[in-house]
C-alpha positions as CSV (number, residue, x, y, z in Angstrom):
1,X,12.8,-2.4,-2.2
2,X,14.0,1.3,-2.4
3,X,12.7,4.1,-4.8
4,X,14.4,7.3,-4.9
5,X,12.5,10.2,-5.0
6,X,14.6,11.6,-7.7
7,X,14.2,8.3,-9.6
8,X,10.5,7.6,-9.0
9,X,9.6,9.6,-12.4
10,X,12.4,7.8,-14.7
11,X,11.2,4.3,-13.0
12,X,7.7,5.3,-13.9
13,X,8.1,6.3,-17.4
14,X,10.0,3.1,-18.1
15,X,7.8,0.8,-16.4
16,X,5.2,2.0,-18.4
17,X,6.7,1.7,-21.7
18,X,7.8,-1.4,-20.9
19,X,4.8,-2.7,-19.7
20,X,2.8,-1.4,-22.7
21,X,5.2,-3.0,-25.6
22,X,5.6,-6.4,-23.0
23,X,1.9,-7.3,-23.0
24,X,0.8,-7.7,-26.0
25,X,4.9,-9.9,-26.6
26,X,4.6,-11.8,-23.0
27,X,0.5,-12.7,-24.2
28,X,1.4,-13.5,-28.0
29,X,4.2,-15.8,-26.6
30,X,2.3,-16.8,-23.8
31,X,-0.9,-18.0,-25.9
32,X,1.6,-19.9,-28.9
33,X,3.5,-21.9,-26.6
34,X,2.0,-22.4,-23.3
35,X,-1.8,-21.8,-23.1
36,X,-2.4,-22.7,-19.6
37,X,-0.3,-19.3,-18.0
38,X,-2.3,-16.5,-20.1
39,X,-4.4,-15.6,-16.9
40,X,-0.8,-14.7,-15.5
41,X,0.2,-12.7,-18.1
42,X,-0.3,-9.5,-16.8
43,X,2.3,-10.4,-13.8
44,X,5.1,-11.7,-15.8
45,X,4.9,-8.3,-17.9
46,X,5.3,-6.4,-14.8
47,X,7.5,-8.6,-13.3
48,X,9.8,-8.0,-16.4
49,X,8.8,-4.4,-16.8
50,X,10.3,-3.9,-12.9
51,X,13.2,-5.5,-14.1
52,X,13.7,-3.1,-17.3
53,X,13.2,-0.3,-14.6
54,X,15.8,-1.0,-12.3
55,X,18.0,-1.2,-15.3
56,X,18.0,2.4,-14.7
57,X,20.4,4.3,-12.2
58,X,19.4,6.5,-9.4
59,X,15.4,4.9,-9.4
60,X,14.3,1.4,-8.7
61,X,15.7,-1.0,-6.6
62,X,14.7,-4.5,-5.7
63,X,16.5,-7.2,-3.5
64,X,15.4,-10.6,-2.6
65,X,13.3,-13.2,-4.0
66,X,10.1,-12.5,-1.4
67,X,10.7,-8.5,-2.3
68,X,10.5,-9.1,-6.0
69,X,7.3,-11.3,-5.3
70,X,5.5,-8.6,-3.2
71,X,6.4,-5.8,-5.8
72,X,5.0,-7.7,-8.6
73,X,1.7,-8.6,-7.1
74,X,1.8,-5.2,-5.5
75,X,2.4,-3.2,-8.4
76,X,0.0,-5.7,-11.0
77,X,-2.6,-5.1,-8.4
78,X,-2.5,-1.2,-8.5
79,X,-2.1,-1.2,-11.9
80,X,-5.5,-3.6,-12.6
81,X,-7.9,-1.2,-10.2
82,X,-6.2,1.6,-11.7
83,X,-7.1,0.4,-15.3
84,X,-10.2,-1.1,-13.9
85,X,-11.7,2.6,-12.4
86,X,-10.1,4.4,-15.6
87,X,-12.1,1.9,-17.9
88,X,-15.1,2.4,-15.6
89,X,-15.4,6.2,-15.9
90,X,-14.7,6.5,-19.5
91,X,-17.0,3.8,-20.6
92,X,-19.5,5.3,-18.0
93,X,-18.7,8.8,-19.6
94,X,-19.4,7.5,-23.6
95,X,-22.6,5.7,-22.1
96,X,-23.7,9.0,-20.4
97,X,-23.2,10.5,-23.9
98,X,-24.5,7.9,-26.1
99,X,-28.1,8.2,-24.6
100,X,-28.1,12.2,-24.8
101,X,-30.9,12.8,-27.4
102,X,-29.9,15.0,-30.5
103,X,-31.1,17.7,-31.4
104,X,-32.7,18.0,-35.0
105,X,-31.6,20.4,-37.3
């Protein structure tokens, strides 16, 4: 695998976008026509949104079966905790809020 510096942003960007439309389409497919994968969705729309990404010149670059393997899981994994700790804080922040008492006019 090889990321360019100059390319890391584009790769980003793109992964993300990708990963956000692929989701929803990869889990919708997923659910219609073969049930029994839907706990691996999340990996086959990154492991499609890496592929979109290296579409791109200059950013991502992936060779070998074992190398696509490790980035997938690698890259699925970060992204889970990541969403895991956002989704913590925020829901830990609108809890915090939710119990505040009001004040009474």
């Amino acid at each position: 695998m090889d990321l360019e510096f100059s390319g890391f942003v584009i790769a980003v960007v793109v992964f993300t976008v990708v990963q956000a439309l692929m989701g929803p389409f990869v889990f919708n497919v997923a659910r219609q026509y073969a049930s029994a994968i839907l706990g691996g969705i999340g990996l086959v729309s990154t492991l499609i949104a890496l592929a979109v990404a290296m579409l791109f010149p200059g950013g991502l670059r992936i060779s070998g079966v074992s190398t696509w393997i490790s980035t997938t899981v690698l890259v699925w994994v970060v992204t889970a905790l990541g969403t895991w700790i956002l989704g913590y804080f925020i829901l830990e922040r609108w809890w915090d809020h939710r119990n505040v008492p009001r004040r009474e006019k």
